[in-house]
N, C-alpha and C positions, 0 to 999 in steps of 0.2 A: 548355539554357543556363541561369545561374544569373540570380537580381536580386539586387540590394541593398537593403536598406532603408535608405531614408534618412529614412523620419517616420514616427513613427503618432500616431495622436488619441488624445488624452487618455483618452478611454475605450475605446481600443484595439479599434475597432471598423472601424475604418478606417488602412490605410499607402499610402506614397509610395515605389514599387521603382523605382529604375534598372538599364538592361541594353543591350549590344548587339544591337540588331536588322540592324543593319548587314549579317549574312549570313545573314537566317532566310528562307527562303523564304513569297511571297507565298500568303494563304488562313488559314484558322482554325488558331490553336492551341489547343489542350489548359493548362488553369494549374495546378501543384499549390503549394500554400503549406504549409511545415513550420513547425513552431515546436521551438524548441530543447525544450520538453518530450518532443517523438516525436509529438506530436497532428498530425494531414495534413488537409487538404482536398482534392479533385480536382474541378472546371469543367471539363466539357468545352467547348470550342469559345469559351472567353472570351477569350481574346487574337484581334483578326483583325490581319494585315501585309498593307500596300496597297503595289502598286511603287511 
C-alpha cells in the first residue's frame, strides 16, 4: 500500500505520511520510503497494526 505525504520539516529530516490501514493485516510491517530522486530506504518491521 502507498502513503502520502502530507509534511516534512523544514530540514527535511523528518515527514507526516497518510494511508489506509483500514485492510492491512494485524503484526509488523516492513517501510520502504522512495524519493522522487530513485534514492529508497527499507525498515524492516517499522510499521506495527493493532486490531
Amino acid at each position: 500500500m502507498a502513503g502520502v505525504v502530507t509534511s516534512v520539516s523544514a530540514d527535511h529530516t523528518a515527514a507526516t505520511v497518510t494511508g489506509d490501514l483500514t485492510k492491512a493485516a494485524p503484526g509488523a510491517w516492513d517501510l520502504m520510503v522512495a524519493s522522487t530522486s530513485g534514492e529508497a530506504l527499507f525498515i524492516p518491521k517499522a510499521l506495527t497494526v493493532s486490531p
